[in-house]
KOLGU-4560 file (N, C-alpha, C; in nm, 3 decimals, padded with zeros to 5 digits):
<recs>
<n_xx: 12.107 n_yy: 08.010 n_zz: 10.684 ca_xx: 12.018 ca_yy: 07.942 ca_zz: 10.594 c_xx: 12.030 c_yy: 08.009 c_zz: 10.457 mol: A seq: 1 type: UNK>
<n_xx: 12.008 n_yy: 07.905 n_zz: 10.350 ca_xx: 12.021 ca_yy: 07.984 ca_zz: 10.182 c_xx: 11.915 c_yy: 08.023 c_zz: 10.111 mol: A seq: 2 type: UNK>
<n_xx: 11.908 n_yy: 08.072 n_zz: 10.024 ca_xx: 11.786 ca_yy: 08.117 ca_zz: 09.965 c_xx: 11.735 c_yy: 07.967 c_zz: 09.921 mol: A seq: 3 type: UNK>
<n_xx: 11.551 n_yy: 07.977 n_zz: 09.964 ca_xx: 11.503 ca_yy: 07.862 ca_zz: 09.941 c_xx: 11.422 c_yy: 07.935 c_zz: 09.741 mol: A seq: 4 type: UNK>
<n_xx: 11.373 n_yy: 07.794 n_zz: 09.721 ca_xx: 11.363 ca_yy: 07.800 ca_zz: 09.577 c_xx: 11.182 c_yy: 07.740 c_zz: 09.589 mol: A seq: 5 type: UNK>
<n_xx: 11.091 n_yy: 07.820 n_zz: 09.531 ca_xx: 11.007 ca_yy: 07.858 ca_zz: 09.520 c_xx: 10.928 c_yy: 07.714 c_zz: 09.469 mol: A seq: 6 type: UNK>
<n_xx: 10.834 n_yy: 07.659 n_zz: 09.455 ca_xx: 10.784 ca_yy: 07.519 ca_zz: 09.443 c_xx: 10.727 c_yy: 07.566 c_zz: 09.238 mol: A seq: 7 type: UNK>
<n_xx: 10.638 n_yy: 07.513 n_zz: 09.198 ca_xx: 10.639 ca_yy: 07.535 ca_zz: 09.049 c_xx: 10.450 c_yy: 07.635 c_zz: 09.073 mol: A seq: 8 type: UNK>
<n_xx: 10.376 n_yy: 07.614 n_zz: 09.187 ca_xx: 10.267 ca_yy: 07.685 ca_zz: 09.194 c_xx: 10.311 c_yy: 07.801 c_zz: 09.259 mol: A seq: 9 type: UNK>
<n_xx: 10.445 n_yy: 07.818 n_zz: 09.345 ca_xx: 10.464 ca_yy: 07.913 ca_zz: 09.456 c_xx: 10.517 c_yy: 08.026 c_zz: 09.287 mol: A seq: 10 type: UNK>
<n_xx: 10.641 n_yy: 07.923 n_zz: 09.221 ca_xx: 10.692 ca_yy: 08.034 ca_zz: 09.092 c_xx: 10.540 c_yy: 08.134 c_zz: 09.029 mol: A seq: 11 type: UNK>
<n_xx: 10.450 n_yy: 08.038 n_zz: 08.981 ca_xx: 10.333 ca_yy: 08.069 ca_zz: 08.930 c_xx: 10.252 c_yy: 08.186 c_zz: 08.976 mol: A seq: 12 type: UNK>
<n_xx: 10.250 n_yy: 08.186 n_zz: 09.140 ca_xx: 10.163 ca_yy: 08.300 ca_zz: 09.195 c_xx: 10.293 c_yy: 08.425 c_zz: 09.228 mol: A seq: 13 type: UNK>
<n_xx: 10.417 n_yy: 08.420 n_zz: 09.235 ca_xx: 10.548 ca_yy: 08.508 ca_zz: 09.258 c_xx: 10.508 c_yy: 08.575 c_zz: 09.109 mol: A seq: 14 type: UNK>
<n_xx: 10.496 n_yy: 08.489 n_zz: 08.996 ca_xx: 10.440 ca_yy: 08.555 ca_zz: 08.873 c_xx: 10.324 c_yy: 08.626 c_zz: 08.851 mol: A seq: 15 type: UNK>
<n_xx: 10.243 n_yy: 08.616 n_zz: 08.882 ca_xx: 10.135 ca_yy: 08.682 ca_zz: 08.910 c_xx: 10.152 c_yy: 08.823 c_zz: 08.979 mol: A seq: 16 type: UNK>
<n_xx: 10.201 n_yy: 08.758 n_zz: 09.068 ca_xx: 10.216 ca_yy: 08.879 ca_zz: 09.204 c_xx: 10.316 c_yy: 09.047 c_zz: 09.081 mol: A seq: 17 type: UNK>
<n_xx: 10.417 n_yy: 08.976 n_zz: 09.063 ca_xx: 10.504 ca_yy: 09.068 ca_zz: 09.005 c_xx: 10.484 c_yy: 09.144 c_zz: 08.862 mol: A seq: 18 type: UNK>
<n_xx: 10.370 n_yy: 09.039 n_zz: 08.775 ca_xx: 10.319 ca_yy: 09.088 ca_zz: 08.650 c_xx: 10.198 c_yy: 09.180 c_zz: 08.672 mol: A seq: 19 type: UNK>
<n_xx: 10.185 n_yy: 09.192 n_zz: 08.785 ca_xx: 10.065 ca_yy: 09.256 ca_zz: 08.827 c_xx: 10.004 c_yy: 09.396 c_zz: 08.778 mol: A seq: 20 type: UNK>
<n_xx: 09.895 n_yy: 09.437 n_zz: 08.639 ca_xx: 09.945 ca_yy: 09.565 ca_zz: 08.590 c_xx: 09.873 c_yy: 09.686 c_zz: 08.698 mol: A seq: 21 type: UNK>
<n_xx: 09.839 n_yy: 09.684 n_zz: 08.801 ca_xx: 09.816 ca_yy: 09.755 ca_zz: 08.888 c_xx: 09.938 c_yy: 09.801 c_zz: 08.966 mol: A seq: 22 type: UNK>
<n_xx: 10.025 n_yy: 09.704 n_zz: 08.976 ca_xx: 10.161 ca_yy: 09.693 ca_zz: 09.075 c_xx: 10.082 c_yy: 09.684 c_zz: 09.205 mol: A seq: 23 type: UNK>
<n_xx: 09.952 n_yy: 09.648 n_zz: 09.249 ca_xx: 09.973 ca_yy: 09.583 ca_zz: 09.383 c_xx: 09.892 c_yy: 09.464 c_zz: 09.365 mol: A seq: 24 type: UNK>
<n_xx: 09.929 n_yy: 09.396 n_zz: 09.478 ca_xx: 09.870 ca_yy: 09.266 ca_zz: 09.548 c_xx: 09.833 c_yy: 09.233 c_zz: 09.664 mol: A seq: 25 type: UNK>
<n_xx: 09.750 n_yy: 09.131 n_zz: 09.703 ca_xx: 09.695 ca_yy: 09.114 ca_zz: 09.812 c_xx: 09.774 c_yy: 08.948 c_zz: 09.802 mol: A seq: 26 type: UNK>
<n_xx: 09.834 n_yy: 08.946 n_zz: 09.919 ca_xx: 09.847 ca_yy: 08.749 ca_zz: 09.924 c_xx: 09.770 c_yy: 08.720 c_zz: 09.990 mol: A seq: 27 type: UNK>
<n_xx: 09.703 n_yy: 08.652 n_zz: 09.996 ca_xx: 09.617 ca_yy: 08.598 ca_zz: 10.075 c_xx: 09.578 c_yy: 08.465 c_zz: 10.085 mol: A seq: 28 type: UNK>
<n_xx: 09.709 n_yy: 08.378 n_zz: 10.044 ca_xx: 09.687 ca_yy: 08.196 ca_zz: 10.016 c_xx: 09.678 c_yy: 08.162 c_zz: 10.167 mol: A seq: 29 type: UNK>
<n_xx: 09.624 n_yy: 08.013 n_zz: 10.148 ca_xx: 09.596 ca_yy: 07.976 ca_zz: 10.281 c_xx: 09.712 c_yy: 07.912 c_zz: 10.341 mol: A seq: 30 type: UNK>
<n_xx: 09.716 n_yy: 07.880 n_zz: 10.454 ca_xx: 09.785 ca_yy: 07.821 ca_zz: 10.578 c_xx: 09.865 c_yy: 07.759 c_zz: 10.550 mol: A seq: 31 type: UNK>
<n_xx: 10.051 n_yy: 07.762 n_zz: 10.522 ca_xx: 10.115 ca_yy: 07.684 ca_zz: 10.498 c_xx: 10.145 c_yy: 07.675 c_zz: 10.367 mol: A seq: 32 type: UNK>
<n_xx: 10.103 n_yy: 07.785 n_zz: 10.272 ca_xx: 10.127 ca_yy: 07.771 ca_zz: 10.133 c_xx: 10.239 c_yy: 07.851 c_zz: 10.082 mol: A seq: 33 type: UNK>
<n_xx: 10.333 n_yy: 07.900 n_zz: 10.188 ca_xx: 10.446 ca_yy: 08.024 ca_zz: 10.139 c_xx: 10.432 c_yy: 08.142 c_zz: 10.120 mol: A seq: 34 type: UNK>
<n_xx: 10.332 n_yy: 08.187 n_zz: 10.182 ca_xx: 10.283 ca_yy: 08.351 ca_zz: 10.191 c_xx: 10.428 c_yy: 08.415 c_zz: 10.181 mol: A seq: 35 type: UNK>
<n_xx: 10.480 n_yy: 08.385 n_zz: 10.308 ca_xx: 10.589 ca_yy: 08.514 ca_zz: 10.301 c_xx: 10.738 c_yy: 08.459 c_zz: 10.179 mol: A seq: 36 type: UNK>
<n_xx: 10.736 n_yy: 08.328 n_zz: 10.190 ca_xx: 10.845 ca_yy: 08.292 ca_zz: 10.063 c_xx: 10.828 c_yy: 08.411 c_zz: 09.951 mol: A seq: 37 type: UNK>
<n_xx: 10.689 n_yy: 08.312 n_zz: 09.918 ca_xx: 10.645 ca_yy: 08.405 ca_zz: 09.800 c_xx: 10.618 c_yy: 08.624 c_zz: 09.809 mol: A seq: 38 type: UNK>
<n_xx: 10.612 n_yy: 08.632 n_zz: 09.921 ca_xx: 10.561 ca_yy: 08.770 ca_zz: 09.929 c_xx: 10.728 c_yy: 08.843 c_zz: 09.898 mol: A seq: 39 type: UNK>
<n_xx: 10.828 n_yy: 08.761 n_zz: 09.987 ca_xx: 10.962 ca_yy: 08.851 ca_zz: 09.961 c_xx: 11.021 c_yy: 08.851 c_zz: 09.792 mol: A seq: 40 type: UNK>
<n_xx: 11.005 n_yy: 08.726 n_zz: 09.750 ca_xx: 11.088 ca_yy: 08.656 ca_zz: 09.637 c_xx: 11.020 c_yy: 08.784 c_zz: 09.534 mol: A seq: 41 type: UNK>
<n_xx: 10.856 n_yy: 08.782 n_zz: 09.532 ca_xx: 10.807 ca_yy: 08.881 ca_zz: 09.466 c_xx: 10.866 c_yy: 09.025 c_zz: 09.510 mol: A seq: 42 type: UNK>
<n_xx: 10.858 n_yy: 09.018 n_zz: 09.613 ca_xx: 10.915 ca_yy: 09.204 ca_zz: 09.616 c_xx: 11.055 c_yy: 09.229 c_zz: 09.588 mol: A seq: 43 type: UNK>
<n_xx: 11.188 n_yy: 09.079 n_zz: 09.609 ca_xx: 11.267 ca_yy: 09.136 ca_zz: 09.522 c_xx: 11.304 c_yy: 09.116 c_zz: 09.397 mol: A seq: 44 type: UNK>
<n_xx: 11.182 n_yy: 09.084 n_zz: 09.342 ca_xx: 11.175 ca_yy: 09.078 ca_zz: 09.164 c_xx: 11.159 c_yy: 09.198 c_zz: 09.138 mol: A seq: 45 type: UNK>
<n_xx: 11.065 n_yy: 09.244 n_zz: 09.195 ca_xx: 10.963 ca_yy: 09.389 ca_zz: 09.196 c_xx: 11.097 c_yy: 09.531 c_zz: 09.230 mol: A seq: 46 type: UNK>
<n_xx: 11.125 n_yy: 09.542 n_zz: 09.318 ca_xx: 11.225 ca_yy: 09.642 ca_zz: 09.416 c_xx: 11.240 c_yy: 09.707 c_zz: 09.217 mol: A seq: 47 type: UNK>
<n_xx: 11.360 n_yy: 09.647 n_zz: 09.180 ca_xx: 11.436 ca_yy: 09.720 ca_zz: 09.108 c_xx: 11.333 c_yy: 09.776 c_zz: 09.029 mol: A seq: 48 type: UNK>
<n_xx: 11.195 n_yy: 09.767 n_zz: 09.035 ca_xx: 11.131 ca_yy: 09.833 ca_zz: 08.922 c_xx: 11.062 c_yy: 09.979 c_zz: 09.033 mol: A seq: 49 type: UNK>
<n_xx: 11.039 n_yy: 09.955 n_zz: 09.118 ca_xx: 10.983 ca_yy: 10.053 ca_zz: 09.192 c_xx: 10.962 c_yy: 10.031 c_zz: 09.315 mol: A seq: 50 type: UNK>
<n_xx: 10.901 n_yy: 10.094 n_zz: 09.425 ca_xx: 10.889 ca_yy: 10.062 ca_zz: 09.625 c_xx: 10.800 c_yy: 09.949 c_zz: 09.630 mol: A seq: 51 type: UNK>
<n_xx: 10.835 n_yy: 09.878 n_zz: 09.739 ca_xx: 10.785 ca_yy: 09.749 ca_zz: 09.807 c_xx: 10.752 c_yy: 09.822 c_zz: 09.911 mol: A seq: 52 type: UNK>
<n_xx: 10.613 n_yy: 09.808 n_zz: 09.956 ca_xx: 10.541 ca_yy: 09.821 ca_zz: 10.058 c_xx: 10.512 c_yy: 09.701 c_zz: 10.143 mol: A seq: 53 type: UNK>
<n_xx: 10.535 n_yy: 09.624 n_zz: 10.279 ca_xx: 10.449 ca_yy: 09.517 ca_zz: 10.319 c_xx: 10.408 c_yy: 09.605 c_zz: 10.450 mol: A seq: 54 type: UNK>
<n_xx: 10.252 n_yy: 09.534 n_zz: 10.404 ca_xx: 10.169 ca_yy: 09.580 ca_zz: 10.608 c_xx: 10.131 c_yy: 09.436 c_zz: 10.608 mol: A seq: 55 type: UNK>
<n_xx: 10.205 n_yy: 09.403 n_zz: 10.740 ca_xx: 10.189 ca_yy: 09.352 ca_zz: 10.861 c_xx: 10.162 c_yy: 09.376 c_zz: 10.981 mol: A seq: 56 type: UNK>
<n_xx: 10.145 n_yy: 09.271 n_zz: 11.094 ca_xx: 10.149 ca_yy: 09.321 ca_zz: 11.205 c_xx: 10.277 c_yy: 09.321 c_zz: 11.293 mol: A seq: 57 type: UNK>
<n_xx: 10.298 n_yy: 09.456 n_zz: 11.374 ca_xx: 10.406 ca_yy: 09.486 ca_zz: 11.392 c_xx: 10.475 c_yy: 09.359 c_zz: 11.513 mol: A seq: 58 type: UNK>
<n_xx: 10.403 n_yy: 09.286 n_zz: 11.507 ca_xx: 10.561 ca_yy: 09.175 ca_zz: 11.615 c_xx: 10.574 c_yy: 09.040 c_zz: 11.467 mol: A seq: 59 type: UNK>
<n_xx: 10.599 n_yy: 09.064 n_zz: 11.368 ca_xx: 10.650 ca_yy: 08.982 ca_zz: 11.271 c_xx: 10.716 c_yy: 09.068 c_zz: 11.181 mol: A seq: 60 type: UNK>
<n_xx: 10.765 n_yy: 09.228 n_zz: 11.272 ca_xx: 10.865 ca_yy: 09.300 ca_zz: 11.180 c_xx: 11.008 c_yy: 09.220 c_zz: 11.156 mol: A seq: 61 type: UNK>
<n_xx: 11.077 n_yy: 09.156 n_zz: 11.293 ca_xx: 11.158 ca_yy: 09.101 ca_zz: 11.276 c_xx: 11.228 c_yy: 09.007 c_zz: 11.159 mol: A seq: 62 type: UNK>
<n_xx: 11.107 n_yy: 08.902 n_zz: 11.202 ca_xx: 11.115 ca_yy: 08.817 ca_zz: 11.074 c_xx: 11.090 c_yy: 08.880 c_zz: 10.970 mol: A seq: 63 type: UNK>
<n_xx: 11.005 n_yy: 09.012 n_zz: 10.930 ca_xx: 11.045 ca_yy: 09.007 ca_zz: 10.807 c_xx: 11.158 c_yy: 09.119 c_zz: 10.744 mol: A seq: 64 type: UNK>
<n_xx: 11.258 n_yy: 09.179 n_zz: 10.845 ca_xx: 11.354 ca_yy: 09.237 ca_zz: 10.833 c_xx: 11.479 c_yy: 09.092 c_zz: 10.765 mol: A seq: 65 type: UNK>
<n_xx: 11.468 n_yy: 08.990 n_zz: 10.882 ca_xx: 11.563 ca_yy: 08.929 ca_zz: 10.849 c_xx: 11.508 c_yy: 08.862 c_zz: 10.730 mol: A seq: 66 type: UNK>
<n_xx: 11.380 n_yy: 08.795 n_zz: 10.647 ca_xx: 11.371 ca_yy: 08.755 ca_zz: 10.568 c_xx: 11.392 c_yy: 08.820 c_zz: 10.442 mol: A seq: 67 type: UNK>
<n_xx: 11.356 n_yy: 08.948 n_zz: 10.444 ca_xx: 11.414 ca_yy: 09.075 ca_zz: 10.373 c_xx: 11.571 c_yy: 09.092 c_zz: 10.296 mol: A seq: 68 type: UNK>
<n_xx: 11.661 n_yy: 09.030 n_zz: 10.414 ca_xx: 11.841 ca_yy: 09.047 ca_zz: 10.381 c_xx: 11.898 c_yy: 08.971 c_zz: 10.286 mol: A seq: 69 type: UNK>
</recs>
C-alpha cells in the first residue's frame, strides 16, 4: 500500500499537531477521523526536528511499527 494523502481538515489538524509551540499533543478526534493517518504524517514532519514519542496500547504496537515504515 502507498502513502495515503491527508484530507484538507486531516492537513489542518497534522498542522496544528506539528506547529505545536509546546511540541506535544494529545489526538484525540473522534471515531473514524484519521487519528493514526494523522498521528504518523505529524510525527514524520516532526522526527527531523526532534523525538516522537507515541503511547498506546501495547497490542496496536504492530500496526504502528508497520505504519511507522
Amino acid at each position: 500500500m502507498g502513502r495515503l494523502t491527508p484530507t484538507p481538515e486531516q492537513e489542518a489538524a497534522i498542522e496544528r499537531m506539528v506547529n505545536e509551540e509546546t511540541g506535544g499533543v494529545l489526538q484525540a478526534s473522534d471515531l473514524g477521523t484519521g487519528k493514526t493517518l494523522m498521528a504518523v504524517e505529524a510525527g514524520l514532519r516532526y522526527a527531523p526536528m526532534g523525538v516522537v514519542v507515541v503511547s498506546a496500547p501495547l497490542h496496536t504496537y504492530y500496526c504502528w511499527y508497520r505504519d511507522w515504515e
